[in-house]
Backbone atoms as SQL, in Angstrom:
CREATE TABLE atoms (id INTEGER PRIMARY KEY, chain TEXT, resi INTEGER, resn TEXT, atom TEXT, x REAL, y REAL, z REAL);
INSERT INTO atoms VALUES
  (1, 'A', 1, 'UNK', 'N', 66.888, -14.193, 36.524),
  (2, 'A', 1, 'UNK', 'CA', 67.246, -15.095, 35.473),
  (3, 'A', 1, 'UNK', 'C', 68.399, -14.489, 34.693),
  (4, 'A', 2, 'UNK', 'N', 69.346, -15.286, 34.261),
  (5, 'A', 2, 'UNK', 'CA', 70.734, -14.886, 33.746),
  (6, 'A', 2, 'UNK', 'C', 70.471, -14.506, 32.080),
  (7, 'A', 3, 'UNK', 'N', 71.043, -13.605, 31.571),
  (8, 'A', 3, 'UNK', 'CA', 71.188, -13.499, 29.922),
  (9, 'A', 3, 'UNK', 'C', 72.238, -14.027, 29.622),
  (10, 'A', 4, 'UNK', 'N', 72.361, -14.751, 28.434),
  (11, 'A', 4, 'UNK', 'CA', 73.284, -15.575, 27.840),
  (12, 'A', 4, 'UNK', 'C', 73.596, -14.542, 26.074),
  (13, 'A', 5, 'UNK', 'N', 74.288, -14.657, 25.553),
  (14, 'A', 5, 'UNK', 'CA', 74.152, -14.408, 24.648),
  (15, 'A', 5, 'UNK', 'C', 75.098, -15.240, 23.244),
  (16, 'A', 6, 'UNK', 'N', 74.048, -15.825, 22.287),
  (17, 'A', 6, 'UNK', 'CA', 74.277, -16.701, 21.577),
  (18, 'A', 6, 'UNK', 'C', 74.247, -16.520, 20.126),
  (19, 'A', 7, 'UNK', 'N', 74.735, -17.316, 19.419),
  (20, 'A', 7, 'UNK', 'CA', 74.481, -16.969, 17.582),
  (21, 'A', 7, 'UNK', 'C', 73.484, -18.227, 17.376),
  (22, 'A', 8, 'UNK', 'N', 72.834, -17.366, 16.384),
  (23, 'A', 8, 'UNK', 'CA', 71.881, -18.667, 15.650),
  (24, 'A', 8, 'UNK', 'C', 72.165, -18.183, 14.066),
  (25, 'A', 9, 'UNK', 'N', 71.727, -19.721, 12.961),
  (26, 'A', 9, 'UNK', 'CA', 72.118, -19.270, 11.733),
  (27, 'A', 9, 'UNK', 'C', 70.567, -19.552, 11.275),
  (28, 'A', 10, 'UNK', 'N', 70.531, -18.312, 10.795),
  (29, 'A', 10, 'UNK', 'CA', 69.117, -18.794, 9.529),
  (30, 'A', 10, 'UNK', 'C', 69.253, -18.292, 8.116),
  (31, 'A', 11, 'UNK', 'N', 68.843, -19.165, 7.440),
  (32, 'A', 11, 'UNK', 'CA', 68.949, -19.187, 6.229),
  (33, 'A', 11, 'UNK', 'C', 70.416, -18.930, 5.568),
  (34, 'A', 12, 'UNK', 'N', 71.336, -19.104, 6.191),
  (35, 'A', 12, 'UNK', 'CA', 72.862, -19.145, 6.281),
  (36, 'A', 12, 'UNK', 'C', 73.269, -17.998, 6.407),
  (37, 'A', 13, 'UNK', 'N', 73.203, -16.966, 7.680),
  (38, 'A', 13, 'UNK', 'CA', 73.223, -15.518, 7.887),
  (39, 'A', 13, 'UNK', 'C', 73.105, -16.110, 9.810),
  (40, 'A', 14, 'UNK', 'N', 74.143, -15.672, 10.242),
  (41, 'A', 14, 'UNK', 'CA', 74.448, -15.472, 11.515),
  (42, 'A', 14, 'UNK', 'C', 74.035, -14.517, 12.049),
  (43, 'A', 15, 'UNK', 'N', 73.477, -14.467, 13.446),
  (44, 'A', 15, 'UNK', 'CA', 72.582, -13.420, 14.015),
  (45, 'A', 15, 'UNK', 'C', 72.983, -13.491, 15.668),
  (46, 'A', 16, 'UNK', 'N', 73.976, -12.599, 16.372),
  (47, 'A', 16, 'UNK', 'CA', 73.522, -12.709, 17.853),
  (48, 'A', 16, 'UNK', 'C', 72.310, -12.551, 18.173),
  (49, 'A', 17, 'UNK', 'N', 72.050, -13.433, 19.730),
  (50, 'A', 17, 'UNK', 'CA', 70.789, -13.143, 20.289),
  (51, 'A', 17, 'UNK', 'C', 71.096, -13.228, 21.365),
  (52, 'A', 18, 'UNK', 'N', 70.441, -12.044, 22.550),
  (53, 'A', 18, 'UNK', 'CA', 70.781, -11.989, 23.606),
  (54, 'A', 18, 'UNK', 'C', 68.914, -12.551, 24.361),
  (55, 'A', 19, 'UNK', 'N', 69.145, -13.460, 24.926),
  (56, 'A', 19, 'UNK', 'CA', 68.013, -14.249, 25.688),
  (57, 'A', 19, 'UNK', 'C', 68.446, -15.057, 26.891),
  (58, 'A', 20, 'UNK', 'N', 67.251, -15.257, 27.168),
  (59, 'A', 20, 'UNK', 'CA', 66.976, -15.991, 29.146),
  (60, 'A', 20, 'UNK', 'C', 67.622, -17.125, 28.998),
  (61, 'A', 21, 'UNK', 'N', 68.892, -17.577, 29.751),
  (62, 'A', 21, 'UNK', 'CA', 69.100, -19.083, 29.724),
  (63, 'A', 21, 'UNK', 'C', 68.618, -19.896, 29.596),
  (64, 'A', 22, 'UNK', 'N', 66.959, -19.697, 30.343),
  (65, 'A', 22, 'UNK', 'CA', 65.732, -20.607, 30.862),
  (66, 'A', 22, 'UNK', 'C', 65.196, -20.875, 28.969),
  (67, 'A', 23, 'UNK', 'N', 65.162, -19.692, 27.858),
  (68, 'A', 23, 'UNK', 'CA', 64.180, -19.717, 26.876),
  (69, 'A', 23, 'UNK', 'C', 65.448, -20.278, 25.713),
  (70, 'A', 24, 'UNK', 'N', 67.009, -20.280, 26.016),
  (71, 'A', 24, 'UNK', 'CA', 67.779, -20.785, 24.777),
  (72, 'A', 24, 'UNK', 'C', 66.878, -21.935, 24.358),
  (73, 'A', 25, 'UNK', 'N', 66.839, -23.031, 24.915),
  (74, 'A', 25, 'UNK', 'CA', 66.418, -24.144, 24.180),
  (75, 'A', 25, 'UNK', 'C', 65.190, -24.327, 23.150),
  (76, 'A', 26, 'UNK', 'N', 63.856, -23.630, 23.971),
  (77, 'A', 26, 'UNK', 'CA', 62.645, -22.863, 23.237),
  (78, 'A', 26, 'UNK', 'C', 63.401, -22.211, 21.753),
  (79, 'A', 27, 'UNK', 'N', 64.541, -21.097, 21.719),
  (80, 'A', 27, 'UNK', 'CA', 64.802, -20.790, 20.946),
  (81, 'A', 27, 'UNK', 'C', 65.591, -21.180, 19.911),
  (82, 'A', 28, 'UNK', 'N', 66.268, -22.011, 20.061),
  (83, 'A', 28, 'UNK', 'CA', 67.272, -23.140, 19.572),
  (84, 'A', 28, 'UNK', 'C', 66.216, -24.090, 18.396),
  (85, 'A', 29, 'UNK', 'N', 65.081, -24.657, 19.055),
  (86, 'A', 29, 'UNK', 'CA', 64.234, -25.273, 18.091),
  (87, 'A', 29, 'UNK', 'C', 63.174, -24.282, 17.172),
  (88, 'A', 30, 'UNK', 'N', 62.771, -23.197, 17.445),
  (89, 'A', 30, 'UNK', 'CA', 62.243, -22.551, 16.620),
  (90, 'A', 30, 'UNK', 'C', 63.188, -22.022, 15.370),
  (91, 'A', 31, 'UNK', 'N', 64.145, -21.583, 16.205),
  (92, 'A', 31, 'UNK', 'CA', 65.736, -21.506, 14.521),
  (93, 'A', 31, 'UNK', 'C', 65.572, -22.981, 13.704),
  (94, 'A', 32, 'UNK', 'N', 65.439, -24.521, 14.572),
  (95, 'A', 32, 'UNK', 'CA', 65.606, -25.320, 13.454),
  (96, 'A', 32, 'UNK', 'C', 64.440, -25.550, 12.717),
  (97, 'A', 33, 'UNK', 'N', 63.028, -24.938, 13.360),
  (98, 'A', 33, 'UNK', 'CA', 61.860, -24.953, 12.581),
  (99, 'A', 33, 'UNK', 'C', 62.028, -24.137, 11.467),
  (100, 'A', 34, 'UNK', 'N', 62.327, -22.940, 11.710),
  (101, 'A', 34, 'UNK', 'CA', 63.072, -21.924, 10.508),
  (102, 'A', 34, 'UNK', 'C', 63.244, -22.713, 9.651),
  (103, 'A', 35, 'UNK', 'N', 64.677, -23.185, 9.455),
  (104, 'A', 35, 'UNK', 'CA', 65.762, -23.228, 8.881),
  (105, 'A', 35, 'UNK', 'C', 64.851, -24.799, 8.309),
  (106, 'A', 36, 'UNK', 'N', 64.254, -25.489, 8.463),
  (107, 'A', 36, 'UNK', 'CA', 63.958, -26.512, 8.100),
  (108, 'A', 36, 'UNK', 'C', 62.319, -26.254, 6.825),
  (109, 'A', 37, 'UNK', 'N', 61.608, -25.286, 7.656),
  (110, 'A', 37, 'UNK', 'CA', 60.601, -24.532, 7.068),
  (111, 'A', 37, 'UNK', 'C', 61.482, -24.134, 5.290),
  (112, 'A', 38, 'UNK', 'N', 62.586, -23.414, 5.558),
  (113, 'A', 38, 'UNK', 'CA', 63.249, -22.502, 4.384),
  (114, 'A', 38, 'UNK', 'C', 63.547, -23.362, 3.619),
  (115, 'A', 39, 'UNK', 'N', 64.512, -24.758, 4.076),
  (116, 'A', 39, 'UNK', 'CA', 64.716, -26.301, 3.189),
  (117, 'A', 39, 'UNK', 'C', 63.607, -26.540, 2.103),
  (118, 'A', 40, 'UNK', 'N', 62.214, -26.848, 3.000),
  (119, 'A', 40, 'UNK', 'CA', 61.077, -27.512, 2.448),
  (120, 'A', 40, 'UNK', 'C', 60.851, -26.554, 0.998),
  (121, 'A', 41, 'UNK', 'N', 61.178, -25.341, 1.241),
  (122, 'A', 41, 'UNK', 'CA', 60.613, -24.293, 0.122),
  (123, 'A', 41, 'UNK', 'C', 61.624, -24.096, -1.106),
  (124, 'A', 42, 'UNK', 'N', 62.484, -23.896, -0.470),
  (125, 'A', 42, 'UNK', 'CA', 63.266, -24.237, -1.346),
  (126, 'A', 42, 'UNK', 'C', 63.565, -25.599, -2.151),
  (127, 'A', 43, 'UNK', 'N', 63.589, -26.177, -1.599),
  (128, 'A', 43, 'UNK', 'CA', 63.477, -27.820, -2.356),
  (129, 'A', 43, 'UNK', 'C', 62.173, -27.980, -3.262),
  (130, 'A', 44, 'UNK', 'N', 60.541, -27.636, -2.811),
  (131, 'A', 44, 'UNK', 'CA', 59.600, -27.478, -3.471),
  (132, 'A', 44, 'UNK', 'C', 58.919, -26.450, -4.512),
  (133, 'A', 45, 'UNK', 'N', 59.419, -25.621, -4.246),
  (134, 'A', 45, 'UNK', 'CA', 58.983, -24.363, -5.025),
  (135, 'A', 45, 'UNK', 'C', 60.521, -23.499, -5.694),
  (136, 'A', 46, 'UNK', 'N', 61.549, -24.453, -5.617),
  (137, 'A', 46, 'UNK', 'CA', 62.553, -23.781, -6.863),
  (138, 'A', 46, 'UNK', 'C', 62.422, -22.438, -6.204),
  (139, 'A', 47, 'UNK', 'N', 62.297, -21.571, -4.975),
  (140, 'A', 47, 'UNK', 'CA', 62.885, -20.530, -4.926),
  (141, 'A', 47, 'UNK', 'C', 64.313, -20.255, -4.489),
  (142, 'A', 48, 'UNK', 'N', 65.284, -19.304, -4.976),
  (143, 'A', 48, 'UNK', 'CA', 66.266, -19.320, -4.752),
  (144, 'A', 48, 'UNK', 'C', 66.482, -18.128, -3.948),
  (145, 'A', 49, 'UNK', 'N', 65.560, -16.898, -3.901),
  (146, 'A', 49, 'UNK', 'CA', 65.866, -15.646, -3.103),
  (147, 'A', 49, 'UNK', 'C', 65.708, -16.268, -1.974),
  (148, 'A', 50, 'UNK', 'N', 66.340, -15.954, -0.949),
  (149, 'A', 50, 'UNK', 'CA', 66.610, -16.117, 0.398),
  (150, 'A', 50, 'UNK', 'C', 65.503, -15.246, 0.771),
  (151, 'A', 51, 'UNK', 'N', 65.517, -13.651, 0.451),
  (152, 'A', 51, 'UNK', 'CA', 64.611, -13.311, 0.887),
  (153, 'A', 51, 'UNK', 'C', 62.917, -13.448, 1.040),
  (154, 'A', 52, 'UNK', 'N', 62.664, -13.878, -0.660),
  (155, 'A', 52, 'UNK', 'CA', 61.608, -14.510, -0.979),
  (156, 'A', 52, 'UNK', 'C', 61.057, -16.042, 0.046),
  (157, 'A', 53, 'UNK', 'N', 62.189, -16.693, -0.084),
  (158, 'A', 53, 'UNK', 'CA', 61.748, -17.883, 0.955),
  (159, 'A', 53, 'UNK', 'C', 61.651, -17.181, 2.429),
  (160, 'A', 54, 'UNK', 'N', 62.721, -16.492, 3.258),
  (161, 'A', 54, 'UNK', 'CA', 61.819, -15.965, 4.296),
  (162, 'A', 54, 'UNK', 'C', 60.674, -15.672, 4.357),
  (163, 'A', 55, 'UNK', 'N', 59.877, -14.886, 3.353),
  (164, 'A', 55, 'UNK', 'CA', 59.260, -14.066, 3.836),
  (165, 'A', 55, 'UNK', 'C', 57.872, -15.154, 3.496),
  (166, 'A', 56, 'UNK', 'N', 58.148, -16.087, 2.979),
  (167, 'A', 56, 'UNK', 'CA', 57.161, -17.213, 2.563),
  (168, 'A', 56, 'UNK', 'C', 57.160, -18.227, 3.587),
  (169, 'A', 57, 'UNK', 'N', 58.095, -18.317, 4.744),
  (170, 'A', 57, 'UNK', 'CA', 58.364, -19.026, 5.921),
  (171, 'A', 57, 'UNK', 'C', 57.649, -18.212, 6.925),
  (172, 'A', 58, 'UNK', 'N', 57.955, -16.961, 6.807),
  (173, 'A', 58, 'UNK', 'CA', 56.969, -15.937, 7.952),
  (174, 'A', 58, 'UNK', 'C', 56.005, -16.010, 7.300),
  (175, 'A', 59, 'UNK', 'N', 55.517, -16.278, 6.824),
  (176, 'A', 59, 'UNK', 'CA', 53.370, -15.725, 6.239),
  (177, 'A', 59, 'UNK', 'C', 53.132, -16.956, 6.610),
  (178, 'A', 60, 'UNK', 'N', 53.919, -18.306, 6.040),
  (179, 'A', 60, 'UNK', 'CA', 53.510, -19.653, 6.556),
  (180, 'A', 60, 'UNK', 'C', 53.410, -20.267, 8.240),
  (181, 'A', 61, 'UNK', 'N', 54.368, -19.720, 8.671),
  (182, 'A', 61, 'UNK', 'CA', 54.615, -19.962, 10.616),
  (183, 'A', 61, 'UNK', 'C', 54.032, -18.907, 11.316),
  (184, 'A', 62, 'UNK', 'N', 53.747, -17.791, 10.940),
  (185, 'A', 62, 'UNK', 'CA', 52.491, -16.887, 11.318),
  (186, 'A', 62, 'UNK', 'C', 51.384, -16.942, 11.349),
  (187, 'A', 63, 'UNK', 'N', 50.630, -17.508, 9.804),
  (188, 'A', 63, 'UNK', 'CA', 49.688, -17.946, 9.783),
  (189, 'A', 63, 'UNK', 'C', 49.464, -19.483, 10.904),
  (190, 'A', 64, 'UNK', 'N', 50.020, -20.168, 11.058),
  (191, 'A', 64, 'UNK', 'CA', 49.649, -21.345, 11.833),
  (192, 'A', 64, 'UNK', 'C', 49.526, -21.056, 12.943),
  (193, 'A', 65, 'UNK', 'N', 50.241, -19.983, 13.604),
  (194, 'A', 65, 'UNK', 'CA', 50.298, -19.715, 14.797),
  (195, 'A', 65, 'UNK', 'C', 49.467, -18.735, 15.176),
  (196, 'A', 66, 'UNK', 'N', 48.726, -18.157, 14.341),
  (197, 'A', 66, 'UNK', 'CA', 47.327, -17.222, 14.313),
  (198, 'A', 66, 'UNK', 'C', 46.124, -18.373, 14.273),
  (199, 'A', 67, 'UNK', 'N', 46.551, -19.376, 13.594),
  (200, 'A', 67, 'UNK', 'CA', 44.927, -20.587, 13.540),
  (201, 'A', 67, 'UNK', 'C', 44.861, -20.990, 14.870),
  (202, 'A', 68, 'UNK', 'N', 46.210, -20.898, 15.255),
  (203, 'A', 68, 'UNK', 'CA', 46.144, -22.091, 16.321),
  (204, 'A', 68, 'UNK', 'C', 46.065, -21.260, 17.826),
  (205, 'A', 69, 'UNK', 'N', 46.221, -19.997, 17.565),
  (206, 'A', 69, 'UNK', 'CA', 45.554, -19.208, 18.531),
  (207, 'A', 69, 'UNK', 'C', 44.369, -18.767, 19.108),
  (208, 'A', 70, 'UNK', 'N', 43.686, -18.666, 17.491),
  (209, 'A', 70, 'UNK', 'CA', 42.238, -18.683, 17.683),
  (210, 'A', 70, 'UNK', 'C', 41.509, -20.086, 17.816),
  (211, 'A', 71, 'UNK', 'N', 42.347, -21.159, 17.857),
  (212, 'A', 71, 'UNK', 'CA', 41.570, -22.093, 18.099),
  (213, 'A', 71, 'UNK', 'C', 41.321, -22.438, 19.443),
  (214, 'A', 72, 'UNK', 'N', 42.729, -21.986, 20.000),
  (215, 'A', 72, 'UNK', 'CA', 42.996, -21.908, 21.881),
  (216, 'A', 72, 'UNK', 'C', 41.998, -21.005, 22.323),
  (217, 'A', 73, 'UNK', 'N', 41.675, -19.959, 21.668),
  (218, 'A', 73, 'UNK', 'CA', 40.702, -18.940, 22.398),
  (219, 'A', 73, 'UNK', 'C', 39.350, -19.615, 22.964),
  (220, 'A', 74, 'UNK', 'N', 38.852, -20.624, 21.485),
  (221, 'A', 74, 'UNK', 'CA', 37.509, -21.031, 20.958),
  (222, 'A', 74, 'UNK', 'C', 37.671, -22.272, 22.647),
  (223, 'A', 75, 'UNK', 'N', 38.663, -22.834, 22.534),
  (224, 'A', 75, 'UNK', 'CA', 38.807, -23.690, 23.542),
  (225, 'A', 75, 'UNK', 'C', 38.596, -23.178, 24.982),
  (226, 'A', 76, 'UNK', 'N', 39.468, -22.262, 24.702),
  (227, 'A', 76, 'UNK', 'CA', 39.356, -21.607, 26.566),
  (228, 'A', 76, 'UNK', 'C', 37.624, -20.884, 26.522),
  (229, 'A', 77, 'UNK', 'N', 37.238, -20.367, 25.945),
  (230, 'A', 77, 'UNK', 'CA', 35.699, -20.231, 25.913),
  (231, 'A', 77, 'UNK', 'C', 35.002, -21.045, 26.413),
  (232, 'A', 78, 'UNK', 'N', 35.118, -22.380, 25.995),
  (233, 'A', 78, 'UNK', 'CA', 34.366, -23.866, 25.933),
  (234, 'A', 78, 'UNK', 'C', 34.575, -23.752, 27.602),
  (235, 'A', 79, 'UNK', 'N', 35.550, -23.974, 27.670),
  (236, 'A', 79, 'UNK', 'CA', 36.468, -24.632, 29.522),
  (237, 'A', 79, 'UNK', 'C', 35.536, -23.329, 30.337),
  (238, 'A', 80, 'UNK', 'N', 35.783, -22.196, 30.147),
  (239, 'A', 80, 'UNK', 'CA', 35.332, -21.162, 31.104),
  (240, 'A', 80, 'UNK', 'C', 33.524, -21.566, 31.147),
  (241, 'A', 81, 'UNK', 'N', 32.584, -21.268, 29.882),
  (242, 'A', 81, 'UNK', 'CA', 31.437, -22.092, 29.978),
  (243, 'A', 81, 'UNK', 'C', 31.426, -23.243, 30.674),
  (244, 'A', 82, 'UNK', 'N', 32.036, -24.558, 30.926),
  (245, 'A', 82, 'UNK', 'CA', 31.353, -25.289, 31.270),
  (246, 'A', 82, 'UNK', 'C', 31.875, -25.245, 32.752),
  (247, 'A', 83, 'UNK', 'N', 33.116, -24.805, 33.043),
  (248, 'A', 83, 'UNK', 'CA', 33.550, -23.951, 34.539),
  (249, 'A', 83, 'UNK', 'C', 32.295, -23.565, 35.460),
  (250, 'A', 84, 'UNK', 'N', 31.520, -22.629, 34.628),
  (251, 'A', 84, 'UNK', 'CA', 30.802, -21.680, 35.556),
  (252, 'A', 84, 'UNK', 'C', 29.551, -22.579, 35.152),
  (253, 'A', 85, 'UNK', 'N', 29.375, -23.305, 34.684),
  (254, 'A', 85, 'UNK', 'CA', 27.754, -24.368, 34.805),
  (255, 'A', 85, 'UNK', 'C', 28.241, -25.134, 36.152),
  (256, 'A', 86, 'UNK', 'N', 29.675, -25.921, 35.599),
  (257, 'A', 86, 'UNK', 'CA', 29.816, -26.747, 37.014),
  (258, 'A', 86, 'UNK', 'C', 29.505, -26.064, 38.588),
  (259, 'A', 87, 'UNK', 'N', 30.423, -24.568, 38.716),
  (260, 'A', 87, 'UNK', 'CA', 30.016, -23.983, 39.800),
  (261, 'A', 87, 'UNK', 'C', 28.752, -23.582, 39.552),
  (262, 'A', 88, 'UNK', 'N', 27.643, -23.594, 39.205),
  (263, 'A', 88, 'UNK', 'CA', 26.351, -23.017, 39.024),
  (264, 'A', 88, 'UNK', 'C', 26.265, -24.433, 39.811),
  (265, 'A', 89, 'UNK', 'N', 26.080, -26.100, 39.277),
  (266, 'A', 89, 'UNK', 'CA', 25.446, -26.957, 39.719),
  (267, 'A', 89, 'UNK', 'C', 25.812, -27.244, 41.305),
  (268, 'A', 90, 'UNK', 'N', 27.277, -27.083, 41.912),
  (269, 'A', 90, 'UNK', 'CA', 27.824, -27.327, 43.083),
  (270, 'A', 90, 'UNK', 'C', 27.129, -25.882, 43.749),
  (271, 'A', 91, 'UNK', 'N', 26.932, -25.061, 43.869),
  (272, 'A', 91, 'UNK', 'CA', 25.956, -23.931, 44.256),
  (273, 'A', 91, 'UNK', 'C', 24.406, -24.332, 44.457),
  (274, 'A', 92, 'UNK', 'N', 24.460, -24.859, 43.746),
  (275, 'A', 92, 'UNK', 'CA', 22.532, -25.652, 43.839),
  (276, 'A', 92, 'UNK', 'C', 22.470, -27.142, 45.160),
  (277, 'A', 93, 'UNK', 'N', 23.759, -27.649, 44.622),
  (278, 'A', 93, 'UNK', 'CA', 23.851, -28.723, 45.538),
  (279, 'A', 93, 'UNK', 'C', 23.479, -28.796, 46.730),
  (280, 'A', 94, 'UNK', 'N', 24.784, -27.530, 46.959),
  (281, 'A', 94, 'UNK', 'CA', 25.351, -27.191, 48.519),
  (282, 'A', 94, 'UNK', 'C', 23.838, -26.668, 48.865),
  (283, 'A', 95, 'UNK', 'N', 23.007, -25.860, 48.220),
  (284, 'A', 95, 'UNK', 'CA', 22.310, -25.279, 48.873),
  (285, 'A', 95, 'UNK', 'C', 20.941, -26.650, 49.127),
  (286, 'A', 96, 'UNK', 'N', 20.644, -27.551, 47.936),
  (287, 'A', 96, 'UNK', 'CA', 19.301, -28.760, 49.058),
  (288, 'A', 96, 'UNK', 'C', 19.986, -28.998, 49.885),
  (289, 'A', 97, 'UNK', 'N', 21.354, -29.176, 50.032),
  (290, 'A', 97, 'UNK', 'CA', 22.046, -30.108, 51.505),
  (291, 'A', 97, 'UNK', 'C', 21.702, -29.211, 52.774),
  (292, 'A', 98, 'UNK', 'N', 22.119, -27.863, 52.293),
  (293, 'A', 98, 'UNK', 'CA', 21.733, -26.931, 53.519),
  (294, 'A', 98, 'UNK', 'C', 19.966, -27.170, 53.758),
  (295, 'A', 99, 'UNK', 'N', 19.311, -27.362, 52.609),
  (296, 'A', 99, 'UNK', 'CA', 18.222, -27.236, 53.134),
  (297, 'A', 99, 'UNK', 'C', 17.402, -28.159, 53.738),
  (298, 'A', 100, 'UNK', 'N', 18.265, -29.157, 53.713),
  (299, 'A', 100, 'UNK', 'CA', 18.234, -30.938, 53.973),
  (300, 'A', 100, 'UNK', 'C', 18.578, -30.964, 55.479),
  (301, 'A', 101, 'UNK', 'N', 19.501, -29.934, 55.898),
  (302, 'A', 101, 'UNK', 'CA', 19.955, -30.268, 56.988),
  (303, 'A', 101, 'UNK', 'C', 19.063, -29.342, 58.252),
  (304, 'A', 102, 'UNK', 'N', 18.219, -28.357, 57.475),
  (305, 'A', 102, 'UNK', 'CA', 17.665, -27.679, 58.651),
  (306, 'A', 102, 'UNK', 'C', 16.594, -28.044, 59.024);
């Protein structure tokens, strides 16, 4: 896979980034989640430090992405449980058929 290397602006501060051709676009919309995240805060909460609103954009898009991780976990738990009941019941099956057939 090829490296590209590109500028993104956040919070009006230019930044090269060297990334996968395949992931620019992935990365392209998380800069405008940024940069749109930093808007909302600034517009609502009168902060004017740049830095202050970052760092209130990272605790906020971190935190969601920590809920929403552990919620994927809680999920893939669920799927793997009812996975291994299903193969538990197709295991029982197969075996009256075998015993059906002798």
């Amino acid at each position: 896979m090829s490296e590209v290397s590109i500028n993104v602006e956040i919070a009006g501060a230019t930044y090269p980034v060297k990334i996968s051709s395949a992931d620019e676009g992935k990365l392209r919309e998380v800069v405008t989640i940024i940069n749109t995240k930093i808007t909302e805060f600034e517009r609502n909460f009168a902060i004017k430090d740049k830095k202050d609103v970052l760092a209130m954009v990272a605790l906020q898009l971190v935190s969601q992405y920590y809920k929403d991780a552990k919620n994927s976990e809680v999920e893939l738990s669920k799927l793997r449980t009812m996975l291994t009941d299903v193969e538990q019941m197709l295991e029982e099956h197969r075996d009256k058929i075998k015993n059906i057939e002798e």
